[in-house]
LUMKEDREN-879294 format. One record per residue (C-alpha): residue in three letters; y, x, z. Coordinates in pm, 1 decimal. Each point is the difference from the previous one (the first is absolute). Layout:
SITE resn        v        u        w
SITE  ALA        Y        X        Z
...
END
This chain:
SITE resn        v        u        w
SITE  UNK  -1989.2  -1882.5  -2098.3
SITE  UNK    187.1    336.3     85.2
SITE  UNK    379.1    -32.2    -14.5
SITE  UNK    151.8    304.0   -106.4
SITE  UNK    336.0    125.2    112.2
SITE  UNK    250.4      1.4   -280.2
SITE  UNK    266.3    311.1    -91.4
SITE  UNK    194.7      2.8   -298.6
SITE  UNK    -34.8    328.2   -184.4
SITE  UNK    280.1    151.1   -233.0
SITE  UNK     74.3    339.1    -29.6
SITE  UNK   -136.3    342.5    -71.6
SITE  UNK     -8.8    300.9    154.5
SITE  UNK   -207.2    260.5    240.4
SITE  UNK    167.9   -166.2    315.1
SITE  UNK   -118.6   -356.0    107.7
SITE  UNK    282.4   -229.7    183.8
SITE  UNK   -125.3   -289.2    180.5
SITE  UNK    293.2   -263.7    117.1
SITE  UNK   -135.4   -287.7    241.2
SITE  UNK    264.9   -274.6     19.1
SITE  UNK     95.6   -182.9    335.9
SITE  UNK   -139.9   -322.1    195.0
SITE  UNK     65.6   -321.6   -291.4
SITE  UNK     59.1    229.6   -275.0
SITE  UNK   -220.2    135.8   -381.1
SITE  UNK    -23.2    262.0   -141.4
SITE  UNK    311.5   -135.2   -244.7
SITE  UNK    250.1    127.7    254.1
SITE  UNK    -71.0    341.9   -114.4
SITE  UNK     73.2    -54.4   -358.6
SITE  UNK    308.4    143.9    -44.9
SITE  UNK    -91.1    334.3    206.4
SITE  UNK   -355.6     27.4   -165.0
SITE  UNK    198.0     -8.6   -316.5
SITE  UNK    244.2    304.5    132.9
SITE  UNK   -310.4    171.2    128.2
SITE  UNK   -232.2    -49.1   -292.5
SITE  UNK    107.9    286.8   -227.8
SITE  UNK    -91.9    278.1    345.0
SITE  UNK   -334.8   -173.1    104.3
SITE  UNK   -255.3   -232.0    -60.0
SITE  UNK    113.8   -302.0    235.0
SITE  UNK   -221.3   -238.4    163.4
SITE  UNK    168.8   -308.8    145.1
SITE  UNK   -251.6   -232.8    239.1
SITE  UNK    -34.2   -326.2    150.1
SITE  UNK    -75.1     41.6    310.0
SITE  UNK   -254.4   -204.7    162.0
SITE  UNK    112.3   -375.0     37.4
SITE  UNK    228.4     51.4   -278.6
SITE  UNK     39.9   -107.0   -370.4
SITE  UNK   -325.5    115.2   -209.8
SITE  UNK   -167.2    137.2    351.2
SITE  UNK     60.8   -314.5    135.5
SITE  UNK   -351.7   -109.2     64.2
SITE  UNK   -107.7    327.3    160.1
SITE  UNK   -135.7    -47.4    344.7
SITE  UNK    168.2    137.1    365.5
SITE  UNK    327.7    -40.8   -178.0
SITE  UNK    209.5    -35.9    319.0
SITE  UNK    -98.7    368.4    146.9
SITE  UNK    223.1    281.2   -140.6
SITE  UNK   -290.8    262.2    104.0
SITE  UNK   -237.7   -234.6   -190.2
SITE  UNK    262.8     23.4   -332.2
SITE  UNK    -51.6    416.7     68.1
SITE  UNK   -364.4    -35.5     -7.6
SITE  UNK     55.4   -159.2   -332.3
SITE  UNK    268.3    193.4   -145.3
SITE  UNK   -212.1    364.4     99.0
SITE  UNK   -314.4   -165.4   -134.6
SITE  UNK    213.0    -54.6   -332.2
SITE  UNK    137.7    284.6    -38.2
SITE  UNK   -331.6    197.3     64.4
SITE  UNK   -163.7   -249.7   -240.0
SITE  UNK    223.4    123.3   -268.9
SITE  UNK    -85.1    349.4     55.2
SITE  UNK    368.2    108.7    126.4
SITE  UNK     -4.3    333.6    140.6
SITE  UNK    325.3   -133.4    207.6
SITE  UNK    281.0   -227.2    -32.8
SITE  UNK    391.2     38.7     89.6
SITE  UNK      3.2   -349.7    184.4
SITE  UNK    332.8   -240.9     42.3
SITE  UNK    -14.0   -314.2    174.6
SITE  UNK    248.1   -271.7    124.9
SITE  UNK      6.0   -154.1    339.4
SITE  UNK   -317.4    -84.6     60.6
SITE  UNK   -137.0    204.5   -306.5
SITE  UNK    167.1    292.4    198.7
SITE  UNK   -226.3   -102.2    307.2
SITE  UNK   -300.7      6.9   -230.8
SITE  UNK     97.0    338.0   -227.8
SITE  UNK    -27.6    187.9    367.7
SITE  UNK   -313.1   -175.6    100.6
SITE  UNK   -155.0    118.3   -315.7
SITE  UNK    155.8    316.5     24.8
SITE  UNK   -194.1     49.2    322.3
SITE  UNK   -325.2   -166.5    -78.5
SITE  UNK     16.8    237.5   -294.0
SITE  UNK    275.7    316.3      5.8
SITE  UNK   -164.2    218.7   -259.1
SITE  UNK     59.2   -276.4   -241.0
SITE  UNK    376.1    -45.1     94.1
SITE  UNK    224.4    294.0   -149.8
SITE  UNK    311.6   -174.5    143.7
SITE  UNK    164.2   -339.4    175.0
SITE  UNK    316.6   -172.3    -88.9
SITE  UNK     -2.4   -259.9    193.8
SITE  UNK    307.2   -293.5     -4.5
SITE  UNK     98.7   -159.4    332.0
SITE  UNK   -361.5     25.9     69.3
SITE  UNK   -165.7   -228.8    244.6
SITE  UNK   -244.6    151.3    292.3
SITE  UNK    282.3    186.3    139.8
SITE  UNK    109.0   -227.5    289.2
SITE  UNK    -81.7   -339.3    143.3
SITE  UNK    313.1   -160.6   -100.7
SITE  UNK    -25.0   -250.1   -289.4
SITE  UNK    179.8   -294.2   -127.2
SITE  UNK   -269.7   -259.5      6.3
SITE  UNK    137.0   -312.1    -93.7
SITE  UNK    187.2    140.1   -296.2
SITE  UNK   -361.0    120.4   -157.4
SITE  UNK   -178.0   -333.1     75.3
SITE  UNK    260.7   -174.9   -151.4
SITE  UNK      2.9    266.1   -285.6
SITE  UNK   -376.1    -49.4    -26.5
SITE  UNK     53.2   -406.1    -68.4
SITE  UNK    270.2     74.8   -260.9
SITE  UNK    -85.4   -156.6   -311.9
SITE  UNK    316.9    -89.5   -158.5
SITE  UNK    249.9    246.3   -188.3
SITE  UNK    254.2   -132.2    229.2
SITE  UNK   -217.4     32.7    282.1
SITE  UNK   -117.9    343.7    -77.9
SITE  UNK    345.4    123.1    -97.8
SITE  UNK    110.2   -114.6    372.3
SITE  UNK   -230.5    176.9    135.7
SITE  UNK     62.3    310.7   -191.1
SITE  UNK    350.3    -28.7    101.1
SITE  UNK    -96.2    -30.8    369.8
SITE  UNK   -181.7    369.8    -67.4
SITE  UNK    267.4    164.3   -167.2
SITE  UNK    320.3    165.9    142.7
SITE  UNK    334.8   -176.1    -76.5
SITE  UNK     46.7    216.4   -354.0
SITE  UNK   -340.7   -127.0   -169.5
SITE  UNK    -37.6   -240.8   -263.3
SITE  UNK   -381.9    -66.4    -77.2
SITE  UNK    -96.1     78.1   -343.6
SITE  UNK   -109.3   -311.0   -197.4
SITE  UNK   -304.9    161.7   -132.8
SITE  UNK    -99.5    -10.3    375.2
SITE  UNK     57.5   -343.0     63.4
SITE  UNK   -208.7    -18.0   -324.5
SITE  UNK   -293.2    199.6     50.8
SITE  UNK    -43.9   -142.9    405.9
SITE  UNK     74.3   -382.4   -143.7
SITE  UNK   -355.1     88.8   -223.6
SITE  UNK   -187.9    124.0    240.1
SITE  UNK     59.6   -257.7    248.4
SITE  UNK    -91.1   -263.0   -300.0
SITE  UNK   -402.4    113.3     43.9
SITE  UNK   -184.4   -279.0    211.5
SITE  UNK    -35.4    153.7    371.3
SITE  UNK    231.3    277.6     -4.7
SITE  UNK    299.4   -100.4    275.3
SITE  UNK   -312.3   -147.4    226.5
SITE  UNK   -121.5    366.5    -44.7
SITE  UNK    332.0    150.7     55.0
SITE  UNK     95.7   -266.1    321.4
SITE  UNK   -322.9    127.4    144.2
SITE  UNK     42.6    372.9    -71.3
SITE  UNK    353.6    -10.9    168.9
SITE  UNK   -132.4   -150.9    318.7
SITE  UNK   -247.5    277.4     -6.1
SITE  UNK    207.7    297.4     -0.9
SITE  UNK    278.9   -222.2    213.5
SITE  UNK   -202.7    -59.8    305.3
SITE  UNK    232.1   -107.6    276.1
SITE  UNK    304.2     90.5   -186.5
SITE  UNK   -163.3    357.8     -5.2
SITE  UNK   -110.0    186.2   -318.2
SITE  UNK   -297.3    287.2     85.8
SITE  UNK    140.9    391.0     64.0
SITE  UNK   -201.4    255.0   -142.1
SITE  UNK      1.9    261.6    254.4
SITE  UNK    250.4    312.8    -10.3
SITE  UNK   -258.1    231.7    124.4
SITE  UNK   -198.9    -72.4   -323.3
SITE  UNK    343.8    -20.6   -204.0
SITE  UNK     77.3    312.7     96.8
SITE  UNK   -347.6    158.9   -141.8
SITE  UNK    111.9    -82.1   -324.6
SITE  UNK     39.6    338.2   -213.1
SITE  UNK     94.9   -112.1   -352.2
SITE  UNK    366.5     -0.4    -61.5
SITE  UNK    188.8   -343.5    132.3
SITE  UNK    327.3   -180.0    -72.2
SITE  UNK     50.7   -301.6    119.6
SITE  UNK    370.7   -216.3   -140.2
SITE  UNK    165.7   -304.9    239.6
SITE  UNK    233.2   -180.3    -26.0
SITE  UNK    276.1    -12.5    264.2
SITE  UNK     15.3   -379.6    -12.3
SITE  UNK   -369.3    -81.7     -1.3
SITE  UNK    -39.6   -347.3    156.5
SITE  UNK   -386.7     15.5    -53.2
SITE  UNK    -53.1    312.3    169.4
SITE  UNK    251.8    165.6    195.1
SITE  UNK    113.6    385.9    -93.8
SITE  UNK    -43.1    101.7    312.5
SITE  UNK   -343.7     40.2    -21.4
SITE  UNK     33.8    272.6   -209.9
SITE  UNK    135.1    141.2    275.0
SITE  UNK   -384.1     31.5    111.8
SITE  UNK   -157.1    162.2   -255.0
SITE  UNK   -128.6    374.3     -3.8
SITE  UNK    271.9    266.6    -16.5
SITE  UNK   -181.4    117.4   -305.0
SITE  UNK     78.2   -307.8   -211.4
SITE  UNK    281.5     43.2   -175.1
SITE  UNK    246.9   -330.0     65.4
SITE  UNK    259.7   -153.9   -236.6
SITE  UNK    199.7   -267.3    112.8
SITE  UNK    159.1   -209.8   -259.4
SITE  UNK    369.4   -143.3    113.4
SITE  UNK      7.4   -374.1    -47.2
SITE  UNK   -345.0    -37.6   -121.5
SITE  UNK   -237.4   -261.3    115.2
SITE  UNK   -361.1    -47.0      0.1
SITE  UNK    -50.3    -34.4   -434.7
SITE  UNK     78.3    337.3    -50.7
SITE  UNK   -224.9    -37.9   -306.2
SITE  UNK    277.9   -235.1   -190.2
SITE  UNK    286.0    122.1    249.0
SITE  UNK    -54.6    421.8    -72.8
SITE  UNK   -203.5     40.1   -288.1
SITE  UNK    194.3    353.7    -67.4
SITE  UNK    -79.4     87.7    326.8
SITE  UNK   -399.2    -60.7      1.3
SITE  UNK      2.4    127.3   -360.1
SITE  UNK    145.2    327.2    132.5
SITE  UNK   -179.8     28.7    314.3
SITE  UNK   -346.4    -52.6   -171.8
SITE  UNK     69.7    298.1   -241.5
SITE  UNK     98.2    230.0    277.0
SITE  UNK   -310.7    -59.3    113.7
SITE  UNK   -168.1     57.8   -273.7
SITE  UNK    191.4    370.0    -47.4
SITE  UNK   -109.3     66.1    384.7
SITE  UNK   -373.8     18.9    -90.8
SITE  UNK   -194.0    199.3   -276.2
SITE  UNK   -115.3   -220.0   -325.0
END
């Protein structure tokens, strides 16, 4: 049986957004900015590999494996290119598949994106991955935030249902010791960063306790850098307005 990778599709438009959620997270953390974004593009909101409706798809603990699948999508669907967000790890994978396929990547937003430097808080995603309680999850939301944030119920919600399908947190306890080796995560490296063309923004928070800001400090001097006082690692839930708005800059940086 082939398992195919799932995207939600809303939307309509010449432009094509694709948004690639973090490590433990659906394509239901988008819904409120696929709903502001809907009305300028059509919007395409994945699992990634591991994850929700994709959860059966194989390799699911390699980020350049989730590019593989995410080009291969995108081709399949006959996209001439994509603007491509992603989250944490989703940010890791939305530059891998920018450079396993630039031509089909007209820009990168990319959230406190993983790949950027070794540093990682390990324990807080394993115990993240195991979270299968509202209380549980909402803990470890909390954990990810900075001190402002208050995690959306609809959050709780749409994690607390996809941790309910038989074999996901085994799949997510196994994907975070993957990309966690050591205490490490994987850095993608700047020389190849840096050959990047498309236009790049990249938002973190100040407070990220996931993945600490100053790794921005590492990127290419061509990526343009937001930092976001206060704001943790859920910048999803914690700046919507902020993603909303960086995403459509992008989109007015680049022809239709």
């Amino acid at each position: 049986m082939t398992v195919s990778l799932f995207a939600s599709d809303r939307g309509t438009g010449s432009r094509t957004i694709a948004l690639l959620h973090g490590f433990g997270a659906c394509h239901r953390v988008w819904d409120d900015i696929a709903a502001d974004l809907a009305g300028t593009a059509r919007i395409l909101a994945y699992d990634l590999p591991g994850h929700g409706a994709s959860l059966e798809i194989p390799d699911a603990g390699s980020p350049r494996k989730a590019a593989q699948a995410i080009a291969a999508d995108i081709a399949a669907r006959g996209l001439p290119h994509v603007h491509l967000v992603g989250h944490s790890m989703g940010g890791a994978v939305a530059m891998l598949t920018a450079l396993a396929a630039p031509g089909h990547v007209a820009s990168l937003t990319l959230l406190a994106p993983g790949g950027v430097g070794p540093e990682i808080d390990a324990p807080l995603l394993a115990r993240y991955a195991l979270a299968d309680s509202a209380e549980d999850l909402a803990a470890c939301l909390a954990a990810m935030s900075g001190p402002d944030a208050k995690s959306p119920a609809a959050t709780i919600e749409a994690l607390l249902a996809m941790r309910g399908v038989p074999g996901q947190t085994g799949r997510l306890a196994e994907i975070a010791a993957a990309i966690t080796r050591d205490g490490r995560q994987g850095v993608i490296p700047a020389d190849l960063l840096a050959s990047l063309a498309m236009p790049v923004q990249v938002l973190w928070g100040t407070d990220d306790p996931v993945l600490p800001a100053a790794q921005a400090d590492r990127l290419p001097a061509a990526f343009a850098v937001r930092r976001l006082p206060r704001a943790g690692h859920m910048l999803i839930e914690e700046a919507p307005q902020a993603v909303v708005e960086a995403i459509r800059s992008d989109l007015l940086q680049t022809a239709p």
